[in-house]
C-alpha positions as CSV (number, residue, x, y, z in Angstrom):
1,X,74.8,76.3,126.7
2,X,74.7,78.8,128.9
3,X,72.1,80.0,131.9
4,X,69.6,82.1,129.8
5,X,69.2,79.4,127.5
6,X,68.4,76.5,130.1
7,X,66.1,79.0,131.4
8,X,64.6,80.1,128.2
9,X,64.0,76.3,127.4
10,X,62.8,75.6,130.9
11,X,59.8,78.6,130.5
12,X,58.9,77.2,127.2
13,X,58.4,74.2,128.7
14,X,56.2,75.3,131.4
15,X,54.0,77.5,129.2
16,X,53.4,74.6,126.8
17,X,52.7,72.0,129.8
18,X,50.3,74.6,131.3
19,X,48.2,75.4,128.3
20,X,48.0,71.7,127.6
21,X,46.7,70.6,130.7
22,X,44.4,73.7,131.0
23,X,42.6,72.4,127.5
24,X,42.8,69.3,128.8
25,X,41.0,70.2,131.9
26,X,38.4,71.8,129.4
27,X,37.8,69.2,127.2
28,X,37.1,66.9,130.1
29,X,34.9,69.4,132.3
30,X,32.4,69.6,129.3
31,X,31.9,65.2,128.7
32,X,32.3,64.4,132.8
33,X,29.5,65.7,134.3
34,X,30.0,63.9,137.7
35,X,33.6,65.5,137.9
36,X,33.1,68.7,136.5
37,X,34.1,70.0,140.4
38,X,37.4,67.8,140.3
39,X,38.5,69.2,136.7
40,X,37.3,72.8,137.6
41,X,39.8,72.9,140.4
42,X,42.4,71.3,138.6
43,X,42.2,73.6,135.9
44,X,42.3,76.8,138.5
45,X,45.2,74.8,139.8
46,X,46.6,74.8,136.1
47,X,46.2,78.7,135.9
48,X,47.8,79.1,139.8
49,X,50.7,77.1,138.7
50,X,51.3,79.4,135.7
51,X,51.3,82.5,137.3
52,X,53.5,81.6,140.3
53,X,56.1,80.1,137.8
54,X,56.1,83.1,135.4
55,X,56.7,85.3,138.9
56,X,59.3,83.1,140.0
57,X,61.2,83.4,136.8
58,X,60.7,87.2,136.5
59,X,61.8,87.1,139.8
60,X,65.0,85.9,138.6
61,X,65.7,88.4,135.7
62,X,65.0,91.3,137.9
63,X,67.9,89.4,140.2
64,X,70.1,89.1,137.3
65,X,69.5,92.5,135.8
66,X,70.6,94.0,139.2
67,X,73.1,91.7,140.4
68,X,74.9,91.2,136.8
C-alpha cells in the first residue's frame, strides 16, 4: 500500500462523509423548524469543511509533483 493510495482512500472518505452530513443537514433543516438556524450553520460548516480539505490535499500533490 503505498502513499497515494492511503490518500486516495482517505479523500474518498471525506467526500462521502461531507455529502452525507450535508443531506443530512438538509433533510433536518426542512422538519425542525425551531433549529433551522442550528442546521443552516452546520451545513455551511459541512461545505467549509470540504473545501479546506480538498485545498489541503491539493496542497499536497502540488508538493509532491514538485518535490518528487
Amino acid at each position: 500500500m503505498t502513499l497515494d493510495d492511503i490518500s486516495m482512500a482517505l479523500i474518498s472518505l471525506i467526500r462521502a462523509g461531507a455529502v452525507f452530513r450535508f443531506v443530512y443537514c438538509m433533510v433536518r433543516l426542512q422538519g425542525a423548524e425551531e433549529e433551522q438556524a442550528q442546521y443552516r450553520k452546520r451545513a455551511k460548516n459541512t461545505v467549509l469543511f470540504y473545501v479546506i480539505a480538498e485545498s489541503i490535499w491539493q496542497i499536497r500533490d502540488i508538493i509532491m509533483y514538485y518535490y518528487g
